[in-house]
Rosetta silent file (secondary structure, phi, psi, omega in degrees, C-alpha in Angstrom):
SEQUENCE: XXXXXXXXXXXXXXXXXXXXXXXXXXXXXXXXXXXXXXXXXXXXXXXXXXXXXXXXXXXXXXXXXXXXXXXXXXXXXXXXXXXXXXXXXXXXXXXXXXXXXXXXXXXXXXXXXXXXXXXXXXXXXXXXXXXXXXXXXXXXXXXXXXXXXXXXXXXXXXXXXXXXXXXXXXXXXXXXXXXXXXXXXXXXXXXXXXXXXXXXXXXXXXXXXXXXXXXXXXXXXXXXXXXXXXXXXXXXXXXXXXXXXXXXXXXXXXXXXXXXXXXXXXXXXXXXXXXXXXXXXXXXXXXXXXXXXXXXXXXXXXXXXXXXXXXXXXXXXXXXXXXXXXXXXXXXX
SCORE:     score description
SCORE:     0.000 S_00000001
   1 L     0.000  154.378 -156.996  111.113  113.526  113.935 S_00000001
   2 L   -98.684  163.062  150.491  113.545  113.008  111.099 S_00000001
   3 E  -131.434  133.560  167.791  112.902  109.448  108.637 S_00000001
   4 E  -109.432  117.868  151.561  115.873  108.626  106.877 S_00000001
   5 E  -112.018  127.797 -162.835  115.122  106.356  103.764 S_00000001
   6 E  -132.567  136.590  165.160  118.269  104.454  103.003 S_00000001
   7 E   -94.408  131.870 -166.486  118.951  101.533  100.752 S_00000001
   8 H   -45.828  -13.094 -168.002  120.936   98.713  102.072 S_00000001
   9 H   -87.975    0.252 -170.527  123.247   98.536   99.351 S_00000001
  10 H  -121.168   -8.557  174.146  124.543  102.137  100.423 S_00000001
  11 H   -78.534  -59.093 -168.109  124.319  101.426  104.502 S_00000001
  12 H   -56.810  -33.041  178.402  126.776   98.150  103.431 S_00000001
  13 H   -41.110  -61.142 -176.335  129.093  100.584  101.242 S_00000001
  14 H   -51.987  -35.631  167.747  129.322  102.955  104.126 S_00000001
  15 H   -46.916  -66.616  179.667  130.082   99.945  106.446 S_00000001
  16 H   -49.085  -55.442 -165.268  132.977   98.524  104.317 S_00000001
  17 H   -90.943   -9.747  168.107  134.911  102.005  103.985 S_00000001
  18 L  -100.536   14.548  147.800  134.480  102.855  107.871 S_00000001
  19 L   -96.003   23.190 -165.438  136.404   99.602  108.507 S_00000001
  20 L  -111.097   91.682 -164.303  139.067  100.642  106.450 S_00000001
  21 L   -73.589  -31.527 -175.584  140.691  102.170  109.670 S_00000001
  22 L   -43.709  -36.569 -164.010  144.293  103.219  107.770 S_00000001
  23 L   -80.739   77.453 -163.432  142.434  105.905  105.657 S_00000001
  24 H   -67.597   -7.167  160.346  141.481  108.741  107.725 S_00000001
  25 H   -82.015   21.981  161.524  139.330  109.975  104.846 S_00000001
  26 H  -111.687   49.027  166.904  136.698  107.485  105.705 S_00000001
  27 L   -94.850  -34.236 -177.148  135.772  109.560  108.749 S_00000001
  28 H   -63.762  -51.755  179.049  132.586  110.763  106.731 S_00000001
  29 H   -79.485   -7.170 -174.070  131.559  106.795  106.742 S_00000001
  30 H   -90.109  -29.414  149.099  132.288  106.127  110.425 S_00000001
  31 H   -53.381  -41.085  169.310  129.670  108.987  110.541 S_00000001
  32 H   -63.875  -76.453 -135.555  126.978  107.583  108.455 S_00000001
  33 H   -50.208  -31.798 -150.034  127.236  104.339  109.827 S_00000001
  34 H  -103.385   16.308 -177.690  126.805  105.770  113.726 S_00000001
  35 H  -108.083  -82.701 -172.969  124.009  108.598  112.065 S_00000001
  36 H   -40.031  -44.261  163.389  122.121  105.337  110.906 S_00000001
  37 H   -52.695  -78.996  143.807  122.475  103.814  113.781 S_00000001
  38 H    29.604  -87.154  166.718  121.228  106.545  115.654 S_00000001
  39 H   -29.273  -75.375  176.635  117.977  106.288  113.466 S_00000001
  40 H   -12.128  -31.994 -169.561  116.881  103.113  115.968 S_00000001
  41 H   -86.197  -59.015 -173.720  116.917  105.266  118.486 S_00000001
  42 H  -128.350   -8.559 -172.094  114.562  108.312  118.394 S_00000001
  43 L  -132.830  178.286  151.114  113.739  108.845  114.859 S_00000001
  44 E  -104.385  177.418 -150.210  112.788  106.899  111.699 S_00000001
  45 E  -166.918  122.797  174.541  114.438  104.798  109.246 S_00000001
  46 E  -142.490  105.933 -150.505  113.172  102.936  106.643 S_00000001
  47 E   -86.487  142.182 -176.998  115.416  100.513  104.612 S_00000001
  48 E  -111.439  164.722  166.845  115.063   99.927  100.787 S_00000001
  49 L    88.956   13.479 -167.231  116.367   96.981   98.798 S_00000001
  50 L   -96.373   90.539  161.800  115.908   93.732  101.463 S_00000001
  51 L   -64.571  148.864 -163.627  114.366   90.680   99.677 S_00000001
  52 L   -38.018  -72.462 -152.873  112.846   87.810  102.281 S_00000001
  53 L   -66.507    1.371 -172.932  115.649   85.189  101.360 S_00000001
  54 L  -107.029  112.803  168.172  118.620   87.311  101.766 S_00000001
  55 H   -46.525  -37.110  179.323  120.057   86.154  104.978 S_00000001
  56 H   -60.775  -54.049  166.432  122.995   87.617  104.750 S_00000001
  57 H   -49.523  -37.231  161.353  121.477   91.020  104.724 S_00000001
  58 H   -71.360  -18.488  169.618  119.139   90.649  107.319 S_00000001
  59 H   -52.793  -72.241  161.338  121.741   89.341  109.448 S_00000001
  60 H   -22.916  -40.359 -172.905  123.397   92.796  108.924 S_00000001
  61 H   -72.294  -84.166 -170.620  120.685   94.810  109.811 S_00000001
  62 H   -53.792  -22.455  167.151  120.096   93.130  113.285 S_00000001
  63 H   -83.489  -33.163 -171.780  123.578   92.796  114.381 S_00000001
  64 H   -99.490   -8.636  175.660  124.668   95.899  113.720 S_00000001
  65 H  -103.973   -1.104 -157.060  121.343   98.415  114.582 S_00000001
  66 L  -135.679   -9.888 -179.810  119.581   96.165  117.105 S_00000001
  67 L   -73.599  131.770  173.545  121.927   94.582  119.393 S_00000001
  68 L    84.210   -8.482  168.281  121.425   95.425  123.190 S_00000001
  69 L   -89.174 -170.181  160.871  118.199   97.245  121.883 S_00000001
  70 L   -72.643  124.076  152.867  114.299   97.066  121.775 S_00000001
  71 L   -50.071  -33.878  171.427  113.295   94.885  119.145 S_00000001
  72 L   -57.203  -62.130 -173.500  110.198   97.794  118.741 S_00000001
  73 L   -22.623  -32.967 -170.250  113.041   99.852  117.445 S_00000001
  74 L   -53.309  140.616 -174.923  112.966   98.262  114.324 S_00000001
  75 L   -70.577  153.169  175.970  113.010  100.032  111.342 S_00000001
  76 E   -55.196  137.417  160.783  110.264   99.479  108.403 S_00000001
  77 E  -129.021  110.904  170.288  111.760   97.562  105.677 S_00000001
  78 E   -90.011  113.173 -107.153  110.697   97.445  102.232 S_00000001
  79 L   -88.402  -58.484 -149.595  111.738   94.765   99.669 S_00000001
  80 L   -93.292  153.538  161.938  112.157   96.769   96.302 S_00000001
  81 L   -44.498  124.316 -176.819  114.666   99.400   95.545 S_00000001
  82 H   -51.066  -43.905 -178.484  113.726  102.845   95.760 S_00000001
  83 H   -23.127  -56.066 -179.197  114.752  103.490   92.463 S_00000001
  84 H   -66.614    9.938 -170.052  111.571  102.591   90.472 S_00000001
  85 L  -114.232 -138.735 -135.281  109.683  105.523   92.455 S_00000001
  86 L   135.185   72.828  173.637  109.157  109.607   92.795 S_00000001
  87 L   -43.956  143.916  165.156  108.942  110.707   96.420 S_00000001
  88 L  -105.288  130.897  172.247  105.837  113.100   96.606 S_00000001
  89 L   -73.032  119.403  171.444  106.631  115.915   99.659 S_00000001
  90 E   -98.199  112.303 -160.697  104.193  115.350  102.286 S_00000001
  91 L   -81.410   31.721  155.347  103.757  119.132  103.524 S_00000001
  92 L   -93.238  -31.739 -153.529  102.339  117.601  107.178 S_00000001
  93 E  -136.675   96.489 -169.939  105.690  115.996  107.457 S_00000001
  94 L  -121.258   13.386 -174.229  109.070  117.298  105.251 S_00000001
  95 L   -90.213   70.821 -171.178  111.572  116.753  107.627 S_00000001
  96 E  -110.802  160.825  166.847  112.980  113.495  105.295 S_00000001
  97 E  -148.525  143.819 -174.219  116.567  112.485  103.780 S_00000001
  98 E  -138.376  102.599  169.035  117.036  110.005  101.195 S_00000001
  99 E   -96.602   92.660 -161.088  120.241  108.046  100.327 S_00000001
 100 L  -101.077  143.933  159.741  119.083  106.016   97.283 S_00000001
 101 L   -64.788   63.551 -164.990  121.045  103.072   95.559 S_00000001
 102 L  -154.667  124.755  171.739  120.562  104.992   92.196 S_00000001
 103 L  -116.008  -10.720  178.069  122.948  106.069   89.702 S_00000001
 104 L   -60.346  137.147 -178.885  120.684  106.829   86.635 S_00000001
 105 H   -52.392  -54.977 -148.195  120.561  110.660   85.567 S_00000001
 106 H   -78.604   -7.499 -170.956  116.696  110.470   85.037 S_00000001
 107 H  -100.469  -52.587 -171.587  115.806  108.895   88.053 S_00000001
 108 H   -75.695  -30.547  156.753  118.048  110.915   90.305 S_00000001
 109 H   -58.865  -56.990  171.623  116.424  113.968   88.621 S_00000001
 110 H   -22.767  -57.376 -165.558  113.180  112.792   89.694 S_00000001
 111 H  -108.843   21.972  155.682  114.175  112.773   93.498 S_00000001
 112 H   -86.273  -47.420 -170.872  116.525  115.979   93.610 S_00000001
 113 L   -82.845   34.242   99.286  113.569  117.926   92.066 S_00000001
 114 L    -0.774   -4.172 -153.613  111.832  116.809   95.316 S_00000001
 115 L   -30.194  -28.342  157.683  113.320  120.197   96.935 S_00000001
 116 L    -2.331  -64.046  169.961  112.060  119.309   99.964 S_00000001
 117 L   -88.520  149.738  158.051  114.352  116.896  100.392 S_00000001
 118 E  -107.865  158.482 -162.689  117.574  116.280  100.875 S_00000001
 119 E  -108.974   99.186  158.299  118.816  113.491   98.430 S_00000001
 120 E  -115.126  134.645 -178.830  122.386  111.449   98.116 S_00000001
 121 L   -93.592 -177.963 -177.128  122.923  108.558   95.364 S_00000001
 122 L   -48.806  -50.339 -141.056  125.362  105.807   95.400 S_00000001
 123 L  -113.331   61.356  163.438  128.385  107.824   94.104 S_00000001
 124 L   178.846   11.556 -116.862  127.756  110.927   96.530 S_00000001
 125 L  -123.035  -30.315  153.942  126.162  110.060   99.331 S_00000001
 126 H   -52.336  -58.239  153.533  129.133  110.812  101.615 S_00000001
 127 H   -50.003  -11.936  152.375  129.338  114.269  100.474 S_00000001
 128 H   -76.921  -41.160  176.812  125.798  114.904  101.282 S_00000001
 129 H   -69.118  -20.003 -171.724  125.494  113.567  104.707 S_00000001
 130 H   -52.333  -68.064 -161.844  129.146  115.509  105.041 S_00000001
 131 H   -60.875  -55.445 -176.673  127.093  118.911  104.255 S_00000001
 132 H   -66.836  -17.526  179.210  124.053  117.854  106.306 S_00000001
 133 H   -98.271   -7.733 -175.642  126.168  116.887  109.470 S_00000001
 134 L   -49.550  130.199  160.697  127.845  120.427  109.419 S_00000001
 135 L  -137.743  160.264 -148.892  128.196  122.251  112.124 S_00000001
 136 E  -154.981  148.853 -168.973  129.829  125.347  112.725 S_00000001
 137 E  -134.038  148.196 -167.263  130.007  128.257  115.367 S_00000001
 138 E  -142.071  148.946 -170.543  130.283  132.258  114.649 S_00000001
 139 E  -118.731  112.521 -174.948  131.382  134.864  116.502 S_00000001
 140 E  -115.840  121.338  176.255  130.169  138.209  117.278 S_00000001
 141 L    51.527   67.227  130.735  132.201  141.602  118.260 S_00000001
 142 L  -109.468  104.824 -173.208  134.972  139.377  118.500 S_00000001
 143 L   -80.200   38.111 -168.333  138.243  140.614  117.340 S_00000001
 144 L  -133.366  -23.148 -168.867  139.880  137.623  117.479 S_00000001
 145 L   -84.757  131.136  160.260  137.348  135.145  116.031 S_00000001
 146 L   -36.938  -72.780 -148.426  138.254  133.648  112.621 S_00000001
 147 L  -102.574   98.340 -165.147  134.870  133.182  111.658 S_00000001
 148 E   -91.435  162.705  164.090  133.090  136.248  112.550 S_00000001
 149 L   -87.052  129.556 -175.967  129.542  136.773  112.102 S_00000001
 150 L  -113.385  -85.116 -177.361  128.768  138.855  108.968 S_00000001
 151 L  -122.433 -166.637 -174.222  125.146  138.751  108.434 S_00000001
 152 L   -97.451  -25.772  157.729  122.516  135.809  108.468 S_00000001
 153 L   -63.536  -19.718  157.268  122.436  134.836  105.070 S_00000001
 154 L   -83.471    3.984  174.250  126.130  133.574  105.256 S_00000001
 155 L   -93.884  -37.801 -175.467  125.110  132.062  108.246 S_00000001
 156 L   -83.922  147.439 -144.242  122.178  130.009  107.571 S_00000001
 157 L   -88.510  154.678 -177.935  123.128  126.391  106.115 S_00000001
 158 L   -84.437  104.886  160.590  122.196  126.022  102.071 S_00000001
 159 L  -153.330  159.630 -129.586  119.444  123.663  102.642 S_00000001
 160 L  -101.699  114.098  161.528  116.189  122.981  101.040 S_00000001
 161 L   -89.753  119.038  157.083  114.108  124.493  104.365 S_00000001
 162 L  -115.560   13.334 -153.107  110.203  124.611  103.902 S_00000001
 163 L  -176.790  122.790  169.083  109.431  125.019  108.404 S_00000001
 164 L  -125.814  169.353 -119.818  111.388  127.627  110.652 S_00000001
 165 L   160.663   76.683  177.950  110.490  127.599  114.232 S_00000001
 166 E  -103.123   93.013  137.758  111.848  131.106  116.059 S_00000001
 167 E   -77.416   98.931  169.202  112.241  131.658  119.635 S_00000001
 168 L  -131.166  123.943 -168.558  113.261  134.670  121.127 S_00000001
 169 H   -76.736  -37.408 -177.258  111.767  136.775  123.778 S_00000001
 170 H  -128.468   69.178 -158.165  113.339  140.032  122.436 S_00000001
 171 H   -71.329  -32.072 -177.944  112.813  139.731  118.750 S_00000001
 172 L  -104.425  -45.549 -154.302  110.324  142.608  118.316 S_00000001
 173 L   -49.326   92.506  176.579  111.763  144.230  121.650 S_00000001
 174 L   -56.826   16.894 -175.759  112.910  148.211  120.748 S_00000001
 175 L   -52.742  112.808 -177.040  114.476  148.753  123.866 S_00000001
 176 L   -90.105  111.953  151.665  116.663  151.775  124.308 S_00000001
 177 L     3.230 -177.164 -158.095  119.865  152.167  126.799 S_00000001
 178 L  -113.954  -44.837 -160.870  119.592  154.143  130.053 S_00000001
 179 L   -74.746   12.541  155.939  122.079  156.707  127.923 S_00000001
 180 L    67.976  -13.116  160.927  118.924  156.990  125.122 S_00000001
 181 L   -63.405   -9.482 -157.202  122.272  156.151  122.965 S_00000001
 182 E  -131.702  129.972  155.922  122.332  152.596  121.960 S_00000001
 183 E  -142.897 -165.169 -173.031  118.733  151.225  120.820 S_00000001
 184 L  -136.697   85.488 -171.961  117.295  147.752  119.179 S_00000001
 185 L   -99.738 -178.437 -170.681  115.324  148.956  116.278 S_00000001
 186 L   -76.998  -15.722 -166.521  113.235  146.289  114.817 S_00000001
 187 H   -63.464  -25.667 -165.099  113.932  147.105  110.590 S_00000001
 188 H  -101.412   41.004  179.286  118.064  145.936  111.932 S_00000001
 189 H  -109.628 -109.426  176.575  116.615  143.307  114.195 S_00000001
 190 H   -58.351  -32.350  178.621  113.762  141.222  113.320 S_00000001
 191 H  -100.623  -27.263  171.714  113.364  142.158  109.770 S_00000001
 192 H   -55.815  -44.675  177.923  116.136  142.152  108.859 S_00000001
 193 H   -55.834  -44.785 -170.697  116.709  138.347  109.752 S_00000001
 194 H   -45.449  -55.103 -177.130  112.894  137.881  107.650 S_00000001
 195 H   -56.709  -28.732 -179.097  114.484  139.021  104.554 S_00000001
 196 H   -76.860  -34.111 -173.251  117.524  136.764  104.911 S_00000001
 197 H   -64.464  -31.830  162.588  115.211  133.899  105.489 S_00000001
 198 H   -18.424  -62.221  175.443  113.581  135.196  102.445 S_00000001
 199 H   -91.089  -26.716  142.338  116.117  135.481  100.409 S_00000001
 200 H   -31.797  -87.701 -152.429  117.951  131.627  101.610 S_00000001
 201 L   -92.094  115.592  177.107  115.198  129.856  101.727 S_00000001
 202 L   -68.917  -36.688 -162.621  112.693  129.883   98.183 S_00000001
 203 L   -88.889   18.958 -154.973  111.106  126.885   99.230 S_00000001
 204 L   -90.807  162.328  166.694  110.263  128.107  102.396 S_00000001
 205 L  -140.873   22.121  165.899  106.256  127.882  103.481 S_00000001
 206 E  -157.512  141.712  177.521  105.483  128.078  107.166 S_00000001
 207 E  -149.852  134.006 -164.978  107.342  130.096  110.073 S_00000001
 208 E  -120.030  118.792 -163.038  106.347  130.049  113.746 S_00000001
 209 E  -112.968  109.260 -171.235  107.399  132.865  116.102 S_00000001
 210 E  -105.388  149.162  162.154  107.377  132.399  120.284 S_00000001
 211 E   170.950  174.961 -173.177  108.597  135.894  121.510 S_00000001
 212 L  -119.631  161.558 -160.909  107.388  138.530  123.819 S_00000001
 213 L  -145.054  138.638 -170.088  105.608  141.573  122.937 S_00000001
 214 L   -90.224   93.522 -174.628  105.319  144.890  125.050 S_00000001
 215 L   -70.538  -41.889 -172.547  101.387  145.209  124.373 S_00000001
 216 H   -40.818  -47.972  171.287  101.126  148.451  126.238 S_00000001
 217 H   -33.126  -39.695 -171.613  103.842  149.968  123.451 S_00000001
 218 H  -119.236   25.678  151.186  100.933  149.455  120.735 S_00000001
 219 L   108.689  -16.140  173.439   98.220  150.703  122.899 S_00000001
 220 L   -68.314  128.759  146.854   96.937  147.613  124.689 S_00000001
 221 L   -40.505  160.864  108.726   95.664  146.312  128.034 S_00000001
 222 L    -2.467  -82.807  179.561   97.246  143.201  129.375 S_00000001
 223 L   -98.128    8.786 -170.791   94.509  141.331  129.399 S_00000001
 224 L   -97.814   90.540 -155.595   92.494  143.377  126.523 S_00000001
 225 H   -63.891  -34.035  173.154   92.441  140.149  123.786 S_00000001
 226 H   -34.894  -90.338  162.821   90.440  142.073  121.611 S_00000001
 227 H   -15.718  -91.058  151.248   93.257  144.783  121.247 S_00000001
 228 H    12.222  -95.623  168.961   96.007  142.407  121.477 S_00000001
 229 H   -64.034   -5.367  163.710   94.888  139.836  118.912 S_00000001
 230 H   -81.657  -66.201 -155.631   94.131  142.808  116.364 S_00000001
 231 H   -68.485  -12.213 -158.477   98.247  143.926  116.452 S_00000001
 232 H   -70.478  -38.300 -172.913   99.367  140.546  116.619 S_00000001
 233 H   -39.200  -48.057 -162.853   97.370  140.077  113.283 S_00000001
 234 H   -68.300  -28.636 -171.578   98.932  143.229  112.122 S_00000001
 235 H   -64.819  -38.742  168.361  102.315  141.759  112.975 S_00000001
 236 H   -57.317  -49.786 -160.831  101.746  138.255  111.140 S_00000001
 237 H   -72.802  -24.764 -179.127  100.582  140.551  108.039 S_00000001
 238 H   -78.681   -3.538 -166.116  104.053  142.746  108.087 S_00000001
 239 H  -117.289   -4.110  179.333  106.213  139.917  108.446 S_00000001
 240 H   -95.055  -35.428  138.569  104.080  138.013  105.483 S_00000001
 241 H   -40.549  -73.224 -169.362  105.358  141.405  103.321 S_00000001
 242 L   -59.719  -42.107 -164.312  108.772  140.528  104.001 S_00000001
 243 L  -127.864    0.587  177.654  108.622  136.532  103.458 S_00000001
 244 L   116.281  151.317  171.040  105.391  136.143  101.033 S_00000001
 245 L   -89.389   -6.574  142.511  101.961  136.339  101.116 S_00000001
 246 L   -53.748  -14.467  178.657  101.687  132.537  100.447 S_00000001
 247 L   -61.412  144.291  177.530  103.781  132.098  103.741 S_00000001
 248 E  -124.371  124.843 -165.024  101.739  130.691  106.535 S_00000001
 249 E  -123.308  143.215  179.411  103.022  132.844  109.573 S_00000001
 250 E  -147.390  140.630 -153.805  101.753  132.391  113.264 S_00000001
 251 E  -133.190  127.285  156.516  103.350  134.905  115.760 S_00000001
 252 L  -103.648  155.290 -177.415  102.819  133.522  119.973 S_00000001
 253 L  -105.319   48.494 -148.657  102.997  136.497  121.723 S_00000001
 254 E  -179.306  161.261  153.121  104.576  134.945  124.736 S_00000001
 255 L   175.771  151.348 -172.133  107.042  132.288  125.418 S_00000001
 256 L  -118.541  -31.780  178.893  108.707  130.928  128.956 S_00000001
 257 L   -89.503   89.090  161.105  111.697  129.114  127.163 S_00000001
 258 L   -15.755  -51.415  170.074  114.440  132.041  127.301 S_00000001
 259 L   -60.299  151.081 -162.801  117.024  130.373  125.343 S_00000001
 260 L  -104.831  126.910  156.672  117.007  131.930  121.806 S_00000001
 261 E  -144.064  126.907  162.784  116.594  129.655  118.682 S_00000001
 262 E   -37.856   88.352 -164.387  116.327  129.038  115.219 S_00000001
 263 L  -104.867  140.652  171.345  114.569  125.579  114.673 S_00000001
 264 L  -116.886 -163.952 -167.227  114.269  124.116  110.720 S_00000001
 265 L   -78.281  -47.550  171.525  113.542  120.993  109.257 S_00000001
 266 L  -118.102   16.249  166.900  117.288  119.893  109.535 S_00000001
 267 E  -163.259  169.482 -159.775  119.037  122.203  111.940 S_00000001
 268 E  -136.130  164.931  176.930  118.409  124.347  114.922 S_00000001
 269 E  -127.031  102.978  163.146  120.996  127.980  115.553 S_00000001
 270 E   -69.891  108.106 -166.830  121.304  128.653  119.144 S_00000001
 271 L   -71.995  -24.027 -163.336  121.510  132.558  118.670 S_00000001
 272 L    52.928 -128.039 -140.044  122.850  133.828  122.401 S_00000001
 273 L  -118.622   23.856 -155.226  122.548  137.137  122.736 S_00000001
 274 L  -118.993   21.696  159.355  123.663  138.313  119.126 S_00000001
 275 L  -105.874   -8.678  151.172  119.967  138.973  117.088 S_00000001
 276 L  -102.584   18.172  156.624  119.616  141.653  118.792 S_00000001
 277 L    31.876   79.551  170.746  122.424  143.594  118.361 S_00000001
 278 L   -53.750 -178.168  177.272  122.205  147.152  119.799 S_00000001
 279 E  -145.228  145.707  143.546  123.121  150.067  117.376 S_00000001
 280 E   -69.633 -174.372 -163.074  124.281  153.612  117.874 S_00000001
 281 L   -74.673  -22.289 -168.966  123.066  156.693  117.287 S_00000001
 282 L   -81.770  -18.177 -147.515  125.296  156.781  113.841 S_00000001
 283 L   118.373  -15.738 -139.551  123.893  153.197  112.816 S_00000001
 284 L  -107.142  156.272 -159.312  126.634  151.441  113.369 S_00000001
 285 E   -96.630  148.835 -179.658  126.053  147.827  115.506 S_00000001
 286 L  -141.651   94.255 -162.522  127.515  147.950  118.721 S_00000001
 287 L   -82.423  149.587  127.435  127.190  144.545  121.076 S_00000001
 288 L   -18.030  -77.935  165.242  126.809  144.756  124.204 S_00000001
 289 L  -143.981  144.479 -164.890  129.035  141.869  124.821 S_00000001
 290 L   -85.088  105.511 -155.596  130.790  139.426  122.658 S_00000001
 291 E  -131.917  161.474  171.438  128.767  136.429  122.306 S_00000001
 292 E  -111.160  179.980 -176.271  128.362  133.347  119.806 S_00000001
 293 E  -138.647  116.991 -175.953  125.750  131.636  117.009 S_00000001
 294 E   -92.696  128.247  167.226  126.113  127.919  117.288 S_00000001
 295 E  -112.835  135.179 -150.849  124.786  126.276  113.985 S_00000001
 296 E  -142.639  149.073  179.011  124.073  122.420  114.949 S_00000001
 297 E  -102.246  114.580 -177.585  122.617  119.593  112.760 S_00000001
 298 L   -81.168   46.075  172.793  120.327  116.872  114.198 S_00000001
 299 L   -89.790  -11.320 -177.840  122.445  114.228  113.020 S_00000001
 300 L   -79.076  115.931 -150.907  124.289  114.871  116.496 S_00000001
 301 H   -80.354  -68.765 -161.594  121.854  112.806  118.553 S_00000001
 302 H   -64.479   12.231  166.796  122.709  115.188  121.946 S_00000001
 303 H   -92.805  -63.536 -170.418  121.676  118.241  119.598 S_00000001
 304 H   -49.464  -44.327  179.734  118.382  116.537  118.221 S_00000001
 305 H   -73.365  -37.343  154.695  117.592  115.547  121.556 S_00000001
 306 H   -64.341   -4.873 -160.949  118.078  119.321  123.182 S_00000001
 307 H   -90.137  -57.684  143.017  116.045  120.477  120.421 S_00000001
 308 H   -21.311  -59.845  157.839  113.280  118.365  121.152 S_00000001
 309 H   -27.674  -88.030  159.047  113.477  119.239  124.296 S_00000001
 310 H   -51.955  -41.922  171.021  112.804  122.822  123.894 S_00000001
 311 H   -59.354  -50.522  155.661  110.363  122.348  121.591 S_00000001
 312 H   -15.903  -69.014 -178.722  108.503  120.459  124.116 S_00000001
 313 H   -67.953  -53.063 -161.876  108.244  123.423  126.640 S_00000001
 314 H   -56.169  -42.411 -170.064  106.893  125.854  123.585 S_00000001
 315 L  -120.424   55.020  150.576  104.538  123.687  123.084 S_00000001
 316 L  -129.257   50.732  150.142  103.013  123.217  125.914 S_00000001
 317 L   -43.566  117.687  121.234  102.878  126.954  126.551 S_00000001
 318 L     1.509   -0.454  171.934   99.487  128.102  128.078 S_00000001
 319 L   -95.821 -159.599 -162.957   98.641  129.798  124.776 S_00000001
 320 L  -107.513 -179.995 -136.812   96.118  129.693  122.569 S_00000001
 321 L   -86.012  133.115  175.533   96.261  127.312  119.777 S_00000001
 322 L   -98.576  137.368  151.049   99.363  127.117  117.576 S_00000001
 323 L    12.765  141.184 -163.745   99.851  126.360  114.309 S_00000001
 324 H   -90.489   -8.589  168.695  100.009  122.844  112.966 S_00000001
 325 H   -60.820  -64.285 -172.568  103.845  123.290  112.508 S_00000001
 326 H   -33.147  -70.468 -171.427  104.797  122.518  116.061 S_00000001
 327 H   -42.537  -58.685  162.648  102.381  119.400  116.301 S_00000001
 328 H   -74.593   -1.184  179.518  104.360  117.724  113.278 S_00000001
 329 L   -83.119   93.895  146.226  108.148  118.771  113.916 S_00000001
 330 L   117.993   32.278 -147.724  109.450  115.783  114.909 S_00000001
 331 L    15.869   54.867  162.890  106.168  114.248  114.944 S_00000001
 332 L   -44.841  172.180 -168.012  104.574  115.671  118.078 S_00000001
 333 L  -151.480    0.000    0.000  101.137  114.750  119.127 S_00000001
């Protein structure tokens, strides 16, 4: 679940300039405000900057995030200004964003070098949520599409990512064409995407894989766990070459939800049918069919809420016990 910490003096800015209907460049604040709003709903929010006595403000709050709602909804509020502080990154829980009432250099260095996070001050705050609400769709072995897909490093959004989340059933899968021409090997498949995450993300430190794995291929029984949980090992240690040995990588060998996705801290990539690629015999990538890679932000409440969703079903998978990433994205239990 996402917590937004926002100070009130930058919800009322945002307020002011999305009633200024003439200006269509105040589309960015008619976003915030209904992103904040939002927050009430399914996530948290925690407002800086209220003192007891100010009426006005509190007024503010409850008319515009609480009407027609649960009163439980309410958000946490806390009296003083954010300003005087230094977020610490709580590695059980990093999925945070912070729009502080702070214009001082030394202070706003303090919570950009936070990397964790993402951060917007008084004077900027639009342009951050701008970048953080993007969303954008690519096109593969399309001649027609603008915005073609070139690789995954121009694809994935420049955000400070520490928690990836991959589902795909055929991520490792090497499957070869009836015509023995066309195959799926894994260095332009699956590793290749490790290395982009690699190379994107610095800060990243835990990635969680659902996907299905052809045991028999490497020698296995079905049911022979022994076997099994020895390659899987081996698989976690090759993909921990590729993304660090400080990385904490947990591979399910399994997975029932079919749709393919990328999940992070602040956006999920609904892949289709285009990370697997086939190739020819020359090298050269050759889809199948011409399909797209939706990149979606969970300030879009019907995104956050499919995401959720999905996440759900992985993890209550029949497997054996995953990784402590799952339990805190989005603060499962």
């Amino acid at each position: 679940m996402l917590t937004t910490h926002i100070d009130i003096e930058i919800y009322k800015d945002a307020k002011k300039n999305a009633q200024k209907l003439c200006n269509k460049n105040f589309k960015e604040a008619f976003e915030f405000v209904d992103f904040i709003k939002f927050l009430t709903i399914g996530t948290n929010l925690i407002l800086y900057g209220v003192i007891d006595n100010d009426i006005d403000t509190i007024s503010l709050i409850h008319d515009d995030l609480f009407t027609g709602k649960d009163e439980s909804e309410r958000p946490s509020i806390k009296e003083n200004s954010f300003v005087e502080e230094c977020g610490v990154v709580d590695e059980e829980k990093p999925y945070k964003l912070f729009f502080l009432n702070c214009e001082d250099e030394e202070n706003n260095y303090c919570k950009l070098d936070q990397s964790a996070y993402i951060t917007g001050f008084s004077n900027n705050y639009l342009e951050v949520f701008k970048k953080f609400n993007n969303n954008y769709t690519l096109r593969v072995a399309d001649i027609y599409a603008k915005n073609k897909f070139a690789n995954w490093e121009k694809t994935l959004p420049e955000l400070p990512v520490t928690d990836l989340i991959i589902n795909d059933s055929y991520l490792f899968d090497e499957t070869k064409t009836k015509s023995e021409t066309k195959s799926n090997p894994i260095e332009k498949n699956a590793i290749e995407l490790f290395k982009s995450l690699k190379n994107k993300y610095g800060n990243l430190k835990r990635v969680l894989i659902f996907t299905y794995i052809d045991w028999k291929k490497y020698g296995c029984e079905k049911d022979d766990f022994n076997c099994t949980e020895q390659k899987r090992i081996e698989f976690e240690n090759k993909i921990k070459e590729i993304l660090g040995k400080s990385i904490k990588v947990n591979l399910i060998g399994n997975t029932k939800e079919h749709d393919r996705y990328i999940f992070s801290n602040y956006f999920c990539i609904n892949i289709g049918s285009s990370m697997n690629a086939f190739y020819d015999e020359k090298g050269k990538q050759s889809n199948k069919n011409t399909s797209s890679i939706r990149v979606m932000s969970y300030a879009n409440y019907s995104i956050f809420f499919n995401a959720t969703t999905i996440l759900n079903v992985l993890f209550h998978q029949p497997a054996r016990k995953k990784h402590s990433i799952v339990n805190h994205l989005f603060n499962y239990k």
